[in-house]
MARMAR-72933 format. One record per residue: residue in three letters; residue number from 1; x, y, z of N, C-alpha, C in turn. Coordinates in steps of 0.1 Angstrom, whole numbers. Example, Ala and Ser with C-alpha at 12.3 -4.5 7.8 and 13.67 -1.06 7.14 Angstrom:
+-----+-----+-------+-------+-------+-------+-------+-------+-------+-------+-------+
! res !   n !   n_x !   n_y !   n_z !  ca_x !  ca_y !  ca_z !   c_x !   c_y !   c_z !
+-----+-----+-------+-------+-------+-------+-------+-------+-------+-------+-------+
! ALA !   1 !   132 !   -57 !    78 !   123 !   -45 !    78 !   132 !   -33 !    78 !
! SER !   2 !   128 !   -22 !    71 !   137 !   -11 !    71 !   129 !     0 !    79 !
+-----+-----+-------+-------+-------+-------+-------+-------+-------+-------+-------+
//
This chain:
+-----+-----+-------+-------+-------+-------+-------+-------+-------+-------+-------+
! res !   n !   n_x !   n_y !   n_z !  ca_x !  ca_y !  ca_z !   c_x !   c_y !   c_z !
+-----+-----+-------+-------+-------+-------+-------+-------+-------+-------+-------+
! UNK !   1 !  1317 !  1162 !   585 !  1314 !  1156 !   572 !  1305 !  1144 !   574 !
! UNK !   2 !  1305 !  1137 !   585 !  1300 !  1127 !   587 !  1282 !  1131 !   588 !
! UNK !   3 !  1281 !  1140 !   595 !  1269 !  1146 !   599 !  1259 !  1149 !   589 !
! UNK !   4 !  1271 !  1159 !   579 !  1263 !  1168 !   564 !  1254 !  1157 !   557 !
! UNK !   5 !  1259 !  1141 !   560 !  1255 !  1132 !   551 !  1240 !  1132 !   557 !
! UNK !   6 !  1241 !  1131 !   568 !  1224 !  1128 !   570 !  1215 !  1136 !   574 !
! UNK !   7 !  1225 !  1148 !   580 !  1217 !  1167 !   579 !  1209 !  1165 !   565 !
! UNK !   8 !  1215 !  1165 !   556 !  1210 !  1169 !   541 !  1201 !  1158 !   534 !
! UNK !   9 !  1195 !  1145 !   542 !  1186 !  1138 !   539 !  1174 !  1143 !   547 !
! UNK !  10 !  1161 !  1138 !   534 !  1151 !  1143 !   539 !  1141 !  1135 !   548 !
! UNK !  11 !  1151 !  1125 !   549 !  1143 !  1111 !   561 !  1144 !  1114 !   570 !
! UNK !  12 !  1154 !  1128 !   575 !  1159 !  1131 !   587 !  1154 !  1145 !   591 !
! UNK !  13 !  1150 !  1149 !   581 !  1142 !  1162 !   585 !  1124 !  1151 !   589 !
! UNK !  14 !  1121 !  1145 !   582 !  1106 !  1138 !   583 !  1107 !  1134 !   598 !
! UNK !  15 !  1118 !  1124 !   599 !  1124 !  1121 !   617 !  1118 !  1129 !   629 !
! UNK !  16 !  1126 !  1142 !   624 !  1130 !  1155 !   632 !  1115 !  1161 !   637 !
! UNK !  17 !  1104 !  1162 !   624 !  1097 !  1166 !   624 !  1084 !  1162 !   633 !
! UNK !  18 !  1086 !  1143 !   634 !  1081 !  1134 !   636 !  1082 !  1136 !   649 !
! UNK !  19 !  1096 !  1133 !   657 !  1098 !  1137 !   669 !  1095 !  1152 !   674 !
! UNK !  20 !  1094 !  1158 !   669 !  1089 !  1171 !   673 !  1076 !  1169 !   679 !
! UNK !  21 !  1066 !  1169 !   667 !  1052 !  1165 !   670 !  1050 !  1155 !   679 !
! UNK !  22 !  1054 !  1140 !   679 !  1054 !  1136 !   692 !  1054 !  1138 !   702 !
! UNK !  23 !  1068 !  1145 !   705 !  1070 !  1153 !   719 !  1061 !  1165 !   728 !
! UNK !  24 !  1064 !  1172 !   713 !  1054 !  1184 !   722 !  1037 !  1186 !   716 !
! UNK !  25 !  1032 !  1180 !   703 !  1019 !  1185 !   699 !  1007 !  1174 !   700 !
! UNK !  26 !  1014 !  1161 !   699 !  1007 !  1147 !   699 !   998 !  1149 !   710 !
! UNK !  27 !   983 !  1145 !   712 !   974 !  1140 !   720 !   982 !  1131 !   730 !
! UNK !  28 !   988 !  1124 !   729 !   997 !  1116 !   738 !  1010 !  1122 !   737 !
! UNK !  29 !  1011 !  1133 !   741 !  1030 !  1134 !   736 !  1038 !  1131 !   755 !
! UNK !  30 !  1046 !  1130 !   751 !  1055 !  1125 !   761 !  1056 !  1134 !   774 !
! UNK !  31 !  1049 !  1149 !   774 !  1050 !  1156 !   786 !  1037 !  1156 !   789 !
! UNK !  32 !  1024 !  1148 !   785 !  1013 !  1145 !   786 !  1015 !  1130 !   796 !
! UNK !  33 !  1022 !  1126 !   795 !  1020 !  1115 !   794 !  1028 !  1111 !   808 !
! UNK !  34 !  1041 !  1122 !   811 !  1047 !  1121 !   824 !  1038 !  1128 !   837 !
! UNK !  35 !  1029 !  1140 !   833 !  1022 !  1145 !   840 !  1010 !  1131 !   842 !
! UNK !  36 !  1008 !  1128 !   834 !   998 !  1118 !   835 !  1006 !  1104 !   853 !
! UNK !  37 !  1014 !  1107 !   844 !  1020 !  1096 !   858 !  1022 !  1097 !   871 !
! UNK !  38 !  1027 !  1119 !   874 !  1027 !  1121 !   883 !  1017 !  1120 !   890 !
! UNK !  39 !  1004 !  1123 !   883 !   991 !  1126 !   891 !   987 !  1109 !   896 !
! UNK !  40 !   989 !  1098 !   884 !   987 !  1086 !   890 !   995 !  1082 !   900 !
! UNK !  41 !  1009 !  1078 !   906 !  1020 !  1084 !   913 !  1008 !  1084 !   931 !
! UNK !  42 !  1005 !  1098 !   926 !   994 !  1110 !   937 !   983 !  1101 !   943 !
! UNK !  43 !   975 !  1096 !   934 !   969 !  1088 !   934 !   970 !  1080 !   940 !
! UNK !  44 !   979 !  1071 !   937 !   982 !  1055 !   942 !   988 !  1062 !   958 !
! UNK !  45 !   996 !  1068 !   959 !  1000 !  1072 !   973 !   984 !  1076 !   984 !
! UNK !  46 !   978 !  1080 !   978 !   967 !  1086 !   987 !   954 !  1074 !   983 !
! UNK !  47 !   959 !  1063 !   978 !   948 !  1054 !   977 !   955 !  1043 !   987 !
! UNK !  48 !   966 !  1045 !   992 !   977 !  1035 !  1002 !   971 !  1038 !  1014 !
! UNK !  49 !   969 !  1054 !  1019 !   965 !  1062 !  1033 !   956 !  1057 !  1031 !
! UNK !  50 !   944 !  1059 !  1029 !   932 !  1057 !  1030 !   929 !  1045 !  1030 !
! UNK !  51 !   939 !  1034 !  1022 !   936 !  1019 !  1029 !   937 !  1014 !  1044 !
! UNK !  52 !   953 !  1020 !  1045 !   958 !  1020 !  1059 !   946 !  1026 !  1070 !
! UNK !  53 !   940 !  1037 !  1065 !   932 !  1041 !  1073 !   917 !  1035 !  1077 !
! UNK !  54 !   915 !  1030 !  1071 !   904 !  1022 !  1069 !   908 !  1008 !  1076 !
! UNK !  55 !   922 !  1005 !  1074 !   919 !   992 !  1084 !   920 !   995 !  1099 !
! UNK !  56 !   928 !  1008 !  1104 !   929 !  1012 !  1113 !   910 !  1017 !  1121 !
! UNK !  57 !   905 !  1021 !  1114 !   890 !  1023 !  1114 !   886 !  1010 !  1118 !
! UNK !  58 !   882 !  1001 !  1109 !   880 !   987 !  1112 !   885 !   983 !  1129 !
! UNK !  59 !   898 !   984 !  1128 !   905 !   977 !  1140 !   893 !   985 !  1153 !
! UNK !  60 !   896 !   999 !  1154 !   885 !  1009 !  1163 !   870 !  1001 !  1166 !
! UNK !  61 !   870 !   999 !  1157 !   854 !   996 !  1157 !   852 !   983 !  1162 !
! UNK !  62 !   862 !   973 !  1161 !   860 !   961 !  1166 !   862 !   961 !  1178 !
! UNK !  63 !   872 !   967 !  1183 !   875 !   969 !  1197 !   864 !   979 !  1204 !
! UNK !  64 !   853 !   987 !  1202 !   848 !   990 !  1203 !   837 !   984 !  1209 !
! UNK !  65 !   832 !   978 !  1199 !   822 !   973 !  1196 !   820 !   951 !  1209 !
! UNK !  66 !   835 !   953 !  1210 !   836 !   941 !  1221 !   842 !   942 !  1230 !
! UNK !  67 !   848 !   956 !  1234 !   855 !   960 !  1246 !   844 !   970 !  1253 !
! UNK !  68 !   842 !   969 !  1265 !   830 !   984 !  1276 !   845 !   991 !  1278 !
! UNK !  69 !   855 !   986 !  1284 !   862 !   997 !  1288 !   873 !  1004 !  1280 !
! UNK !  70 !   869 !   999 !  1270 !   883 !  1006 !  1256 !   866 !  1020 !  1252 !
! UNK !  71 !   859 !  1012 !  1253 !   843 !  1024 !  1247 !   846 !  1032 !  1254 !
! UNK !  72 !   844 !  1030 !  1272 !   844 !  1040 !  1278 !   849 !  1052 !  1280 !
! UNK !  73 !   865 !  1045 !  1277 !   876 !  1056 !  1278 !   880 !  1064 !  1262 !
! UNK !  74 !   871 !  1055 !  1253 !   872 !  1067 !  1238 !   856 !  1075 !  1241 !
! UNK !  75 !   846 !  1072 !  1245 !   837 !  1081 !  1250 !   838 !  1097 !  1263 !
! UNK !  76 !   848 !  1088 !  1272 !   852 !  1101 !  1276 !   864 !  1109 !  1273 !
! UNK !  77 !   876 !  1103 !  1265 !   885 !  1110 !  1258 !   876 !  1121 !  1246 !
! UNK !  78 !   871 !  1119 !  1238 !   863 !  1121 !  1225 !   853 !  1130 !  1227 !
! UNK !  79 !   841 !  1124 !  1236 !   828 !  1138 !  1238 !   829 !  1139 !  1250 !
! UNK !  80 !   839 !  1143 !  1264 !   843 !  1145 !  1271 !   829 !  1138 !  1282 !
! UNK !  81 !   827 !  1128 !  1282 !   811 !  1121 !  1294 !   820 !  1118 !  1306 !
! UNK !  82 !   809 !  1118 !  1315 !   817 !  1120 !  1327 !   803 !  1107 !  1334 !
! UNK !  83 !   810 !  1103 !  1343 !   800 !  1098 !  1352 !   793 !  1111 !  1363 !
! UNK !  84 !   783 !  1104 !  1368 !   773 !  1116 !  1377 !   784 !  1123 !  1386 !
! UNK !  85 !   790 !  1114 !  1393 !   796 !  1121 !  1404 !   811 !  1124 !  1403 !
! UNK !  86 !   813 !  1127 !  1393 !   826 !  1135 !  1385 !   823 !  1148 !  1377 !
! UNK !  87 !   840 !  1155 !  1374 !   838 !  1167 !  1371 !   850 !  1166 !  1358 !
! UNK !  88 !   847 !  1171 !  1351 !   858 !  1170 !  1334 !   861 !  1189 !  1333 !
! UNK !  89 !   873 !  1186 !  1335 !   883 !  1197 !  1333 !   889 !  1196 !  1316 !
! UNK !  90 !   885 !  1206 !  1312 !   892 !  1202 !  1297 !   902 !  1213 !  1299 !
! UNK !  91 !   917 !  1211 !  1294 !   929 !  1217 !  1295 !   932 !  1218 !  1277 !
! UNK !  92 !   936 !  1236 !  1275 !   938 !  1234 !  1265 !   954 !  1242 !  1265 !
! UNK !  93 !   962 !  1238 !  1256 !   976 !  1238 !  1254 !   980 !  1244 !  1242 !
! UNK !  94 !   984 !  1256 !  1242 !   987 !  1270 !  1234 !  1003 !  1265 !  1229 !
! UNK !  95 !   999 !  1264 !  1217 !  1011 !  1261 !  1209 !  1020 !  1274 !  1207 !
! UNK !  96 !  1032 !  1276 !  1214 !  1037 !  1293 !  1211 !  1054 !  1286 !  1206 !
! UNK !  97 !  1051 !  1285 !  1197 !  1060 !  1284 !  1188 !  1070 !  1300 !  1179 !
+-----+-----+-------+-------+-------+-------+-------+-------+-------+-------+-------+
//
């Protein structure tokens, strides 16, 4: 009985109506709006890596760039360079999982 009172008002159908369209038809409705966050969410996580990564870059390059023997050993780790009177064995390792 408590209910009937405001079931049978028409402020409450306008309400009903209101929240409907919000939720699901509105240009901004509320499942717009959570997708919207997931994707930002996405975003902000892969704009964190790529900072990280970038300082890690930086760090490379400095050390690079003021160390011969950190160069040396990422030039022959990397494009496998060898001095004249050496020989580079590349070993490859079969993942058998």
């Amino acid at each position: 009985m408590f209910f009937k009172k405001y079931i049978n008002n028409k402020y409450f159908y306008t309400g009903l109506v209101f929240l409907i369209w919000w939720v699901y038809f509105d240009q901004e409705s509320i499942i717009v709006q959570y997708n919207l966050a997931k994707i930002r969410t996405g975003l902000e996580n892969q704009k964190e890596f790529y900072l990280e990564e970038i300082e890690k870059d930086k760090a490379a390059i400095n050390t690079l760039q003021n160390d011969t023997v950190e160069l040396e050993k990422y030039a022959r780790e990397k494009y496998f360079m060898k001095k004249d009177d050496e020989d580079v064995f590349v070993i490859v390792k079969d993942d058998e999982n």
